[in-house]
C-alpha positions in Angstrom: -19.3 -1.9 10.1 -15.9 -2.8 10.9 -15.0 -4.6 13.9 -12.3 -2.1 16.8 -9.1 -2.1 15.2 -10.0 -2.9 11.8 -10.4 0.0 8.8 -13.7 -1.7 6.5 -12.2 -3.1 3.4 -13.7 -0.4 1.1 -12.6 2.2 2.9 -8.6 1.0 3.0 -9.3 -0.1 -1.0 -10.6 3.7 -1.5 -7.4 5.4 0.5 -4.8 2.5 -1.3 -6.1 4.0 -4.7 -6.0 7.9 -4.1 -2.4 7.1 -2.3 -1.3 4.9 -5.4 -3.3 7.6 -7.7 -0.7 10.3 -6.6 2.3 8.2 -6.0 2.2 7.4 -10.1 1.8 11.0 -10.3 5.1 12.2 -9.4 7.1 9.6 -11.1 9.3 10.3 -14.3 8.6 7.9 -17.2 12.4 6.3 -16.9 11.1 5.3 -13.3 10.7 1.2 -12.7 9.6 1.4 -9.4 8.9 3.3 -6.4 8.2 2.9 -2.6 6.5 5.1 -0.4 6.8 4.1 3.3 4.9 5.1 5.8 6.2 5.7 10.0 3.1 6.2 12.6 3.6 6.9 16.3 0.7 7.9 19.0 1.0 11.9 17.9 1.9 12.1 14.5 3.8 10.5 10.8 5.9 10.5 8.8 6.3 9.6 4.9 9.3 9.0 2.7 8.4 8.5 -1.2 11.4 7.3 -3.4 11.9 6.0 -6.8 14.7 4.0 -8.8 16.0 7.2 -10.3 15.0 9.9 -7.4 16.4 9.0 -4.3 13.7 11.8 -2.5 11.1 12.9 -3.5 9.1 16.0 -2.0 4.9 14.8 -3.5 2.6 17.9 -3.3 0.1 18.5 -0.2 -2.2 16.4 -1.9 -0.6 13.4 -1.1 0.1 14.2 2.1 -3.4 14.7 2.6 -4.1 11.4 1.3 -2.0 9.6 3.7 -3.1 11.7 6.6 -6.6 10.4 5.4 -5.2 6.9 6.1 -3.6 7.3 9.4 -6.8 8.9 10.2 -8.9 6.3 9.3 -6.8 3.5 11.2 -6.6 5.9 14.2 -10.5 6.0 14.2 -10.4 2.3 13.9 -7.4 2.1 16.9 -6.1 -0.4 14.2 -2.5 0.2 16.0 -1.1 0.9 12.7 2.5 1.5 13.1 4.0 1.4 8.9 3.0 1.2 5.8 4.6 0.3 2.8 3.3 0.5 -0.7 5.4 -0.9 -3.6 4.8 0.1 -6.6 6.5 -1.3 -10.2 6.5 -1.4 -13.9 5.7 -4.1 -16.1 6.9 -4.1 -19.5 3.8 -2.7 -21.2 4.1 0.5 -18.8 1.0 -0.5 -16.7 1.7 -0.5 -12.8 1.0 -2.8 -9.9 1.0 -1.8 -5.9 1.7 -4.1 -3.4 1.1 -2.7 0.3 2.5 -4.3 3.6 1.5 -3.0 7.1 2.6 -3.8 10.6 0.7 -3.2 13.7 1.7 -2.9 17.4 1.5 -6.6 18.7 -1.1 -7.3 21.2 0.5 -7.7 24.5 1.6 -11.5 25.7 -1.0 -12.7 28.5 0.2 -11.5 32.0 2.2 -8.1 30.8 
């Protein structure tokens, strides 16, 4: 069990892959890259998926469901999850590689 405001390990691992899973699904083969970022406020989110040749690009419910999954399961944890950003890029053999950065709400300083 994970401790209040953290999503177990397997669990985010699990929701990383089914995100990446259908991100790589909607890109075109001339595509090197592509970046979905991720907006979360108390009520809802927001998503924005591009790529190096498609500027915006509307992914089927699937992956919506997917991320809403993964707010889900940080809102469960009250993770404070505010964005996420997943990376994704080509190497030269035409395997891919995902790099994901998050930001939280910072903890209040002492005495607010």
């Amino acid at each position: 069990m994970s401790p209040v405001g953290a999503v177990d390990v397997h669990e985010q691992r699990d929701l990383d892959k089914a995100i990446g899973k259908l991100v790589l699904r909607e890109m075109y083969e001339e595509d090197a890259w592509a970046e979905l970022t991720i907006k979360v406020d108390q009520t809802q989110h927001y998503f924005m998926l591009r790529a190096d040749t498609q500027p915006g690009i509307d992914p089927d419910v699937e992956l919506h469901e997917a991320i809403a999954q993964m707010v889900g399961a940080h809102r469960r944890a009250r993770s404070d999850l505010t964005t996420a950003i997943y990376r994704y890029e080509k190497n030269p053999d035409g395997e891919w590689t995902m790099a994901g950065r998050f930001s939280y709400t910072p903890d209040p300083s002492p005495g607010e």
